[in-house]
C-alpha positions as CSV (number, residue, x, y, z in Angstrom):
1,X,-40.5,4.0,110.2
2,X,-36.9,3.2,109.0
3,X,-38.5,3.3,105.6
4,X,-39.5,7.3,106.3
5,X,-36.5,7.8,107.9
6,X,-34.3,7.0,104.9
7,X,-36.5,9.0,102.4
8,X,-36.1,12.2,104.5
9,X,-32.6,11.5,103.9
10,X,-32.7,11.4,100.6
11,X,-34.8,13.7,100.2
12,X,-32.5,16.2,102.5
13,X,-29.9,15.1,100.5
14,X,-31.2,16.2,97.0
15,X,-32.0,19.4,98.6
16,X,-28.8,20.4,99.9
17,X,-27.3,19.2,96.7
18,X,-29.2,21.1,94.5
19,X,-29.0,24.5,96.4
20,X,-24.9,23.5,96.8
21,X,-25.0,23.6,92.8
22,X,-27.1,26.5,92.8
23,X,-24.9,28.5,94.7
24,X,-22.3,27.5,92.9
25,X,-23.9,28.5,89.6
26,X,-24.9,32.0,91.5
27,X,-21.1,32.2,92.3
28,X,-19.8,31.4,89.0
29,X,-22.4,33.6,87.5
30,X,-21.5,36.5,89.6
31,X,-17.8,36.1,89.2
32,X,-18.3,36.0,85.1
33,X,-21.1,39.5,85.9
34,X,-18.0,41.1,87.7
35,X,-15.6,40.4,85.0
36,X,-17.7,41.6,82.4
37,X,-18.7,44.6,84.4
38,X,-14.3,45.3,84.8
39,X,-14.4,44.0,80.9
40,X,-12.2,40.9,81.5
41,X,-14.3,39.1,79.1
42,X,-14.0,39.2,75.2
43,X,-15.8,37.9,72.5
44,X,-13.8,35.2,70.9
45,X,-14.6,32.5,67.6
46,X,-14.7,29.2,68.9
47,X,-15.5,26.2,67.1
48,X,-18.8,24.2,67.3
49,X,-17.6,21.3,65.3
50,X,-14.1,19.6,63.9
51,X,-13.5,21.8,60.9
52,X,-10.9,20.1,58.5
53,X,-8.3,21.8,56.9
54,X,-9.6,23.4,53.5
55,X,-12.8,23.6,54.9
56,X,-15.3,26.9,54.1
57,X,-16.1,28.3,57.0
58,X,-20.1,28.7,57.6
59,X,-22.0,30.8,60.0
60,X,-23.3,27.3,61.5
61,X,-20.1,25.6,62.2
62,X,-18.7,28.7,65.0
63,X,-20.4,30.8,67.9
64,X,-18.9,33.9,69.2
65,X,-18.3,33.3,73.0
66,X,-17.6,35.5,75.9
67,X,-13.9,33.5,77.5
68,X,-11.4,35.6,80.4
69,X,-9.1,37.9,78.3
70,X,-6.6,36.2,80.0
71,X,-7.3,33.1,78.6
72,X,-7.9,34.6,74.8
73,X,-4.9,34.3,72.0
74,X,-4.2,37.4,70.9
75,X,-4.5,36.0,67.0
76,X,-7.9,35.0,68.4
77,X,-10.8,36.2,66.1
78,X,-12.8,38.7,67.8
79,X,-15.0,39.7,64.6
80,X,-17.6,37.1,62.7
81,X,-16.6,38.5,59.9
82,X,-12.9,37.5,60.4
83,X,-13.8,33.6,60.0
84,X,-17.6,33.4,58.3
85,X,-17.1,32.7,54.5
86,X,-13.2,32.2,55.1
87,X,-11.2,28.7,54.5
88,X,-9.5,26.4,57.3
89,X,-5.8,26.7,56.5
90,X,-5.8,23.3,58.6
91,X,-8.0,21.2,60.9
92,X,-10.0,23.1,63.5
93,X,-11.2,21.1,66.9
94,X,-14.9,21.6,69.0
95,X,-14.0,24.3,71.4
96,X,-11.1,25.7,69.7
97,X,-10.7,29.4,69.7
98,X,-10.8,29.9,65.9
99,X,-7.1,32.2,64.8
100,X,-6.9,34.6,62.3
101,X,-3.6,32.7,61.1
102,X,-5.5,29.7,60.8
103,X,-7.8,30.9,58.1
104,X,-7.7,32.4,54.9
105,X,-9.8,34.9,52.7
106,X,-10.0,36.1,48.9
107,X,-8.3,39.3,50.4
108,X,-5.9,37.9,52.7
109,X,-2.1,37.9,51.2
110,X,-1.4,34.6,49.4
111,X,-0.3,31.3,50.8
112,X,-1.6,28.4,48.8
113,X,-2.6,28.4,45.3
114,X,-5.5,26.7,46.3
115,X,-6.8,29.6,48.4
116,X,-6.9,32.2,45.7
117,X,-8.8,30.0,42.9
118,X,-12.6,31.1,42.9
119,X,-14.6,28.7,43.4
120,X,-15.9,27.1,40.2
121,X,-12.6,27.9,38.0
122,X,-9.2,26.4,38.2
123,X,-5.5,27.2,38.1
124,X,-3.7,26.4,34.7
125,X,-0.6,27.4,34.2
126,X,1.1,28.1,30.5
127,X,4.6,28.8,29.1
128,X,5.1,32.3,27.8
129,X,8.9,34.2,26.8
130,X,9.5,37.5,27.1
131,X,7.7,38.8,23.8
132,X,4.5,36.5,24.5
133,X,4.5,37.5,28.2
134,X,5.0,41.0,27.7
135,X,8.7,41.4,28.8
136,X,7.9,40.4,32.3
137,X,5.7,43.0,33.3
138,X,2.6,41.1,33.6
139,X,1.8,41.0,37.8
140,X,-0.5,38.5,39.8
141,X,-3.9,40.1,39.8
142,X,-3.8,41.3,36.4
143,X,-6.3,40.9,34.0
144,X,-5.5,39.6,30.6
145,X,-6.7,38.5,27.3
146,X,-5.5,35.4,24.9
147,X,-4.4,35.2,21.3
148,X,-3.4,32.7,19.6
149,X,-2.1,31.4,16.5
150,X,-2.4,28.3,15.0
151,X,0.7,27.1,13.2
152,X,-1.6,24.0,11.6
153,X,-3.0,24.9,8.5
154,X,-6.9,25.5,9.6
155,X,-9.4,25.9,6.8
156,X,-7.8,24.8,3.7
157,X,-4.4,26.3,4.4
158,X,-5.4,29.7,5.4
159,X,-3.5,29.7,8.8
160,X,-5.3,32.2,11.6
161,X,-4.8,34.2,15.0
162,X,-7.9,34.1,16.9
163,X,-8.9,36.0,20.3
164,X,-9.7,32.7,22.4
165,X,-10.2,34.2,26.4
166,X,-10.9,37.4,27.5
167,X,-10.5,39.4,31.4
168,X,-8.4,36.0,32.3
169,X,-7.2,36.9,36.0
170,X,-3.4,35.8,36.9
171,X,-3.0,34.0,39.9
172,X,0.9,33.5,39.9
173,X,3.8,34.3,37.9
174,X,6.2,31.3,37.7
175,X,5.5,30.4,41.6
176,X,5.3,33.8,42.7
177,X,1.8,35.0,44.0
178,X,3.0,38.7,44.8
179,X,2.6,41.5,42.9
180,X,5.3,43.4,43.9
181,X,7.9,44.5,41.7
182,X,11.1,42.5,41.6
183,X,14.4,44.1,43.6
184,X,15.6,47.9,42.2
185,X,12.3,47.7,40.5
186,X,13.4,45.9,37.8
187,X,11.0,43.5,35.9
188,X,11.7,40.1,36.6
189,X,11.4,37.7,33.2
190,X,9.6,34.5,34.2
191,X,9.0,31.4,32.2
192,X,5.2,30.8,32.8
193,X,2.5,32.5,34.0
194,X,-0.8,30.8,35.8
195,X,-4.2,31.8,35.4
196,X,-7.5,31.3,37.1
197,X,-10.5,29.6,34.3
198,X,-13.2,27.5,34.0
199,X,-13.5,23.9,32.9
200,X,-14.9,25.4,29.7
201,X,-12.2,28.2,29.2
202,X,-9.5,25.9,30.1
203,X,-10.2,23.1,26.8
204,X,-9.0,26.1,24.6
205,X,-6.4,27.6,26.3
206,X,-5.1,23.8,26.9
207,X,-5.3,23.3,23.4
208,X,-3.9,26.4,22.0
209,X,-0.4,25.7,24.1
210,X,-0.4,22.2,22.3
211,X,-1.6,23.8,18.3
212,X,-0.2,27.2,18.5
213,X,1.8,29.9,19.5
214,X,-0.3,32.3,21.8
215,X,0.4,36.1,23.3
216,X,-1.3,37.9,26.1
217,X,-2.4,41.0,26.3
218,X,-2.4,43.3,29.6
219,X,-5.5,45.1,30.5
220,X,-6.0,48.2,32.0
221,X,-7.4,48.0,35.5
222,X,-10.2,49.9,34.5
223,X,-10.9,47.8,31.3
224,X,-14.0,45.5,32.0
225,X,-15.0,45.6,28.8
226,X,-15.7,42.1,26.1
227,X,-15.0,42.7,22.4
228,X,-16.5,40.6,19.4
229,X,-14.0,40.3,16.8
230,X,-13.5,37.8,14.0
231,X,-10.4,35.8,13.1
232,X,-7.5,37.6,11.7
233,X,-6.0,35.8,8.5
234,X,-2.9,36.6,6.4
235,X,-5.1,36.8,3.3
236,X,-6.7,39.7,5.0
237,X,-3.3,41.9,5.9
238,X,-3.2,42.1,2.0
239,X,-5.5,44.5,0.3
């Protein structure tokens, strides 16, 4: 009988427990139904996973949740689009709202070098003066082609100036990543200028700063266009 007794207990006891957390679920439910209904709640990017810094940001590794406005940064990100594809300036925690300041973008302004290389090129930077650098007019996010010439004799002694890279993107002017014009508008003359190539492209261009003397030249915006050209030698200036 005791036995029985004691089982009805328990068994009253998971009972009221479980329709105590019910209603408590009900109740939280209803409170989050109201807030939505008085739009109190906004969709935030939060986390999943520890995200370290310099991380890219997959749709798999953040959710969109609904959290109290109250409780919402206001640099939260409200937008998938505002952290998906985008890289961790630094380390990101499970449950953290994800902030716009905290990532970084191909279109975003400029912080770090490292944000603005492409994937699968890399930042070199070369020497330049203001004849070989185009009296200082040459801005980040311009487009330019390399020359060089070789001041070793090439070929038995016919020395050369050959048209090594072509639509080379600048990412920096000495360690300036804007574009903006310099103060009155003046030009500003800088010393080197960095640019964004592959492993292949970069061999050359490496090598040409140690074998030669090499000029840029500025493309027009508009200018997509590769050209095929051969060698220029001095034998060939004279007809």
């Amino acid at each position: 009988m005791k036995k029985i007794k004691f089982n009805v207990v328990i068994l009253l006891a998971v009972v009221f427990g479980a329709a105590a957390a019910y209603g408590v679920y009900q109740y939280l439910n209803n409170v989050k139904d109201a807030y939505v209904e008085q739009g109190n709640f906004v969709q935030v990017a939060v986390a999943l996973q520890y995200i370290p810094a310099k991380t890219p940001i997959s749709p798999q590794m953040f959710a969109m949740k609904e959290i109290p406005a109250h409780y919402v940064n206001n640099d939260a990100a409200v937008d998938p689009k505002e952290v998906s594809g985008k890289l961790s300036k630094t380390p990101l925690y499970q449950d953290e709202q994800i902030l716009r300041s905290k990532v970084a973008g191909s279109g975003d302004p400029p912080e770090e070098l490292a944000f603005v290389v492409p994937t699968g090129q890399r930042a070199v930077t070369v020497a330049v003066n203001e004849v070989s650098g185009i009296a200082g007019m040459i801005r980040p996010g311009d487009t330019i082609d390399v020359l060089v010439t070789f001041e070793e004799d090439v070929e038995d002694g016919k020395k050369m100036t050959s048209l090594i890279l072509q639509k080379i993107r600048v990412l920096a002017t000495d360690r300036s990543m804007s574009a903006t014009v310099g103060q009155g508008g003046q030009e500003s003359i800088y010393q080197t200028i960095t640019l964004a190539v592959t492993p292949q492209q970069a061999q050359p261009l490496v090598l040409a700063t140690e074998h030669g003397n090499m000029r840029m030249m500025l493309r027009s915006h508009a200018d997509e266009t590769a050209v095929n050209i051969p060698a220029a030698r001095v034998k060939d200036l004279v007809r």
